[in-house]
C-alpha positions as semicolon CSV with decimal commas, in nm:
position;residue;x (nm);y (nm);z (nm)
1;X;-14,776;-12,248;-0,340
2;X;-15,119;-12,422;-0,297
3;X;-15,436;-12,229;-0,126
4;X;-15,353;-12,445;0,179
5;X;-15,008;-12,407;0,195
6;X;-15,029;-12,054;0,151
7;X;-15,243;-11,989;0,427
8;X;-15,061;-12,251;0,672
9;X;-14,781;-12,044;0,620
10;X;-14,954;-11,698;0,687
11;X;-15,126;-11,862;1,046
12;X;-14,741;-12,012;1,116
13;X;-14,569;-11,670;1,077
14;X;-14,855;-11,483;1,231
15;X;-14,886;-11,711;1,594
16;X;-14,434;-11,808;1,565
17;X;-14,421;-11,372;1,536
18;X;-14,681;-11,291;1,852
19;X;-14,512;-11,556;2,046
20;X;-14,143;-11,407;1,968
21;X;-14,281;-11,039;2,046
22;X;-14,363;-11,142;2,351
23;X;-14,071;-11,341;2,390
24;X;-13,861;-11,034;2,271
25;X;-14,025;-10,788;2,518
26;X;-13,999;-10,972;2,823
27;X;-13,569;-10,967;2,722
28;X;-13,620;-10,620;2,724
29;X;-13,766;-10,618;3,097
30;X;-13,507;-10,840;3,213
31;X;-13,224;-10,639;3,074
32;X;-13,376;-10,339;3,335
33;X;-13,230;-10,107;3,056
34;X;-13,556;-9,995;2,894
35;X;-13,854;-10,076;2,730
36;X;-14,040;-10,018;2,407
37;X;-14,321;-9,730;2,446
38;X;-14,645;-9,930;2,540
39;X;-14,437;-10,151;2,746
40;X;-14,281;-9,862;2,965
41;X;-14,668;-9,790;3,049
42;X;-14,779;-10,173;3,075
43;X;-14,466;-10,201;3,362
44;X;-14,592;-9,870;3,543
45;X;-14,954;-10,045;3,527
46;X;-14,829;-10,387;3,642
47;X;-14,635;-10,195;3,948
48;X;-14,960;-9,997;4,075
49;X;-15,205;-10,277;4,060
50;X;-14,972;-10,621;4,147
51;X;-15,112;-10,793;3,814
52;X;-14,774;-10,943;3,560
53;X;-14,683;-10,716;3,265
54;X;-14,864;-10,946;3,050
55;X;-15,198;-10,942;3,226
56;X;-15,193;-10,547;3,218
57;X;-15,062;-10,603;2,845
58;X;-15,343;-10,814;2,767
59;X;-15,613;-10,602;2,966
60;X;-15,493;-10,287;2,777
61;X;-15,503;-10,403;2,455
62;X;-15,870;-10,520;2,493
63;X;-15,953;-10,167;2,640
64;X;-15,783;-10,052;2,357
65;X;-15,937;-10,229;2,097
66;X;-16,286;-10,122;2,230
67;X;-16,220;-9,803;2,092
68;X;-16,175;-9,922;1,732
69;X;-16,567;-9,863;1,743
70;X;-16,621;-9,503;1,736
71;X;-16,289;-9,521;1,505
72;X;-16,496;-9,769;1,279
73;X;-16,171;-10,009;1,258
74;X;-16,245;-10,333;1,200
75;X;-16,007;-10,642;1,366
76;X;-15,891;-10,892;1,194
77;X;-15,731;-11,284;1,296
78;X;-15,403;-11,090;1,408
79;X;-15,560;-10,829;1,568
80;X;-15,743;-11,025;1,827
81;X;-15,444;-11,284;1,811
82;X;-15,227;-11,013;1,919
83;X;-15,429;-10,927;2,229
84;X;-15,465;-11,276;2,356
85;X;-15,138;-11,404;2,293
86;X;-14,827;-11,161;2,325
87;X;-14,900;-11,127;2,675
88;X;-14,914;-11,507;2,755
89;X;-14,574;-11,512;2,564
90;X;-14,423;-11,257;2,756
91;X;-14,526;-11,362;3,098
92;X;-14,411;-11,747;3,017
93;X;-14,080;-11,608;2,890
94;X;-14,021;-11,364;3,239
95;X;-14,088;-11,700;3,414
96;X;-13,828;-11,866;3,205
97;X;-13,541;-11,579;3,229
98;X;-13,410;-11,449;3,525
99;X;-13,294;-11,069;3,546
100;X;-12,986;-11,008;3,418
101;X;-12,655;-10,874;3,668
102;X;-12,373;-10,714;3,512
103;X;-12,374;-10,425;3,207
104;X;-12,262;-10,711;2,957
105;X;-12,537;-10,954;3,014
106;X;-12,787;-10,681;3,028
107;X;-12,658;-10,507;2,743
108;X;-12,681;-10,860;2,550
109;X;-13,010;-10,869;2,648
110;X;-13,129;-10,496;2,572
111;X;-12,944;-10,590;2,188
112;X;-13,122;-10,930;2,172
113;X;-13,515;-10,794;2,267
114;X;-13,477;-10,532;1,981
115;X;-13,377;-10,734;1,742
116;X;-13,564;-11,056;1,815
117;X;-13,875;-10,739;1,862
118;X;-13,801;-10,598;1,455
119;X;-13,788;-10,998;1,379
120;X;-14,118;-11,079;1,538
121;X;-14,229;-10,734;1,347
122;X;-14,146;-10,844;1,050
123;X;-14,308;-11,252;1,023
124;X;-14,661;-11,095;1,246
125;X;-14,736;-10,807;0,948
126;X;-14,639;-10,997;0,656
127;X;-14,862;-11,253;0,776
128;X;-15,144;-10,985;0,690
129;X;-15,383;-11,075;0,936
130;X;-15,474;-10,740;1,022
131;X;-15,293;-10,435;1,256
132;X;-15,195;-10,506;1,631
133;X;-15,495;-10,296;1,867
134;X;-15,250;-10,032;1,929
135;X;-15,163;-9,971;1,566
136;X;-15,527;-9,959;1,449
137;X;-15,580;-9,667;1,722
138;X;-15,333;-9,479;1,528
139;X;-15,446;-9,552;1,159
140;X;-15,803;-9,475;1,306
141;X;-15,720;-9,137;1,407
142;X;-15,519;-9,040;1,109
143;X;-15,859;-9,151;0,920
144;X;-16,089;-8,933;1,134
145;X;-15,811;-8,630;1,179
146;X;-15,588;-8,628;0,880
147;X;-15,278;-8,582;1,054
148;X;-15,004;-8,826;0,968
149;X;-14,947;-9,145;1,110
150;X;-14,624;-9,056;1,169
151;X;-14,775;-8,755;1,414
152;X;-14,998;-8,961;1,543
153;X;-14,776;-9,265;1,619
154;X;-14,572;-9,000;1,785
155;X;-14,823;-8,784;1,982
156;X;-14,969;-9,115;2,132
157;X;-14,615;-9,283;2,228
158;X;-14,500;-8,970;2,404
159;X;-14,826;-9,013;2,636
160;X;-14,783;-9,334;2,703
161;X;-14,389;-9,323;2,761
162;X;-14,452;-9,036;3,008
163;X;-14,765;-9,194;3,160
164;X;-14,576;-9,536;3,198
165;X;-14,251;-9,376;3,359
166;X;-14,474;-9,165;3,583
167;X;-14,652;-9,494;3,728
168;X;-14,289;-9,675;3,804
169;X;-14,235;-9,815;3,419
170;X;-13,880;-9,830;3,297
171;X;-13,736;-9,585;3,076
172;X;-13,374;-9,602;2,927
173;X;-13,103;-9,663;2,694
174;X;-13,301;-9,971;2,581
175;X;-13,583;-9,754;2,491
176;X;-13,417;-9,501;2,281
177;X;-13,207;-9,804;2,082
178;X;-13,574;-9,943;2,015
179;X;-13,680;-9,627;1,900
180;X;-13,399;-9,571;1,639
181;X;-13,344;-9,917;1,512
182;X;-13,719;-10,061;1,484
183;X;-13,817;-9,911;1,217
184;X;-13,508;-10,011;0,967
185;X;-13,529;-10,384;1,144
186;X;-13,865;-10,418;1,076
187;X;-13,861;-10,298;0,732
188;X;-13,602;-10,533;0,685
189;X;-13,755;-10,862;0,810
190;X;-14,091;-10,735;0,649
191;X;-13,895;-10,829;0,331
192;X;-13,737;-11,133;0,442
193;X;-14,058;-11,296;0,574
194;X;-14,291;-11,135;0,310
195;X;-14,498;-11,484;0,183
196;X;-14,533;-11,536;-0,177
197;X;-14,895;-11,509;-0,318
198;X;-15,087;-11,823;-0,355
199;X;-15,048;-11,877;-0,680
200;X;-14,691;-11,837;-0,642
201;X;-14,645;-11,458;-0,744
202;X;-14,400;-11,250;-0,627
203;X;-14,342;-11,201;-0,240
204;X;-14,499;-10,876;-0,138
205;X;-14,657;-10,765;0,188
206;X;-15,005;-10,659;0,136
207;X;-15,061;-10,367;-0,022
208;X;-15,336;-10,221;0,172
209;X;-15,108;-10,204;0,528
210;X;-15,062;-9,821;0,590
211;X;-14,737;-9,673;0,512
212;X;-14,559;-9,656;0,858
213;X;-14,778;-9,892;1,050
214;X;-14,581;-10,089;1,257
215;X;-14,685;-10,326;1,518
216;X;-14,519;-10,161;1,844
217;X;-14,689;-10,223;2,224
């Protein structure tokens, strides 16, 4: 694969995954049966202050990524990509999709957002454009700390699940399914969408992306 190519592909993969995050967590919303962690605390947000989920999504993530500088993490394309776009996505896709009535078309839904979420997972980190905000909080701290990312990643999505579900967000069924199955989808589309190296080496997801970082809001 040519230079070009190569990096056509990576800014394709990178912009088609933001938009289907979004796309995938506003399914989620409409399915009422739960949300992913940062999203439980973006709806509890968006209920207190009036603004769409994907304003507060969008304000939070620049908050967020403001404190990369005492972490001394350093954004990449994807990073600020992610900030600007998944909410856009999200609130475009709300106004497309109406809630859903009935525990079949919801539980379609709920099924749908997690796996079109581990999809969207998989094409916006093989893209290697650098961590979502969220994700390079985590990394940061297990730099400065030491504790694992899993610890951290866990620590920091408790908060913001209880915060989020103390403000009005929604937590569920749908939450705990995205909790179990994320990891495993997103490990497998990582592989599916990994792009081959410019010179046409062998398709592999950049080596320097922490063990266990995945792209969750």
């Amino acid at each position: 694969m040519s230079t070009r190519g190569h990096l056509a592909r990576r800014l394709v993969q990178l912009y088609a995954g933001l938009a289907l995050y979004g796309a995938s967590s506003a399914l989620l919303v409409r399915s009422g049966l739960g949300l992913e962690p940062w999203n439980v605390l973006h709806q509890g947000l968006a209920e207190r202050t009036g603004l769409s989920i994907g304003v507060v999504l969008t304000l939070v993530g620049a908050v967020v990524l403001l404190l990369w500088i005492p972490l001394r993490q350093r954004p990449g394309l994807g990073t600020v990509s992610n900030v600007l776009v998944i909410g856009m996505a999200m609130d475009a896709t709300l106004a497309l999709v109406p809630d859903a009535h009935g525990p079949a078309p919801r539980v379609a839904l709920m099924v749908a957002g997690v796996v079109l979420n581990g999809a969207a997972t998989g094409l916006y980190i093989a893209a290697r454009f650098g961590p979502g905000p969220r994700d390079g909080i985590m990394t940061g701290l297990n730099r400065l700390t030491g504790v694992s990312i899993r610890l951290v990643r866990t620590g920091v999505e408790l908060t913001v699940v209880a915060t989020g579900f103390a403000l009005g967000g929604t937590v569920g069924i749908g939450t705990l399914l995205y909790a179990l199955a994320i990891g495993p989808l997103a490990q497998f589309f990582l592989r599916l969408f990994a792009v081959p190296a410019a010179s046409g080496g062998s398709r592999a997801v950049a080596a320097g992306q922490p063990r266990g970082a995945i792209l969750r809001l």
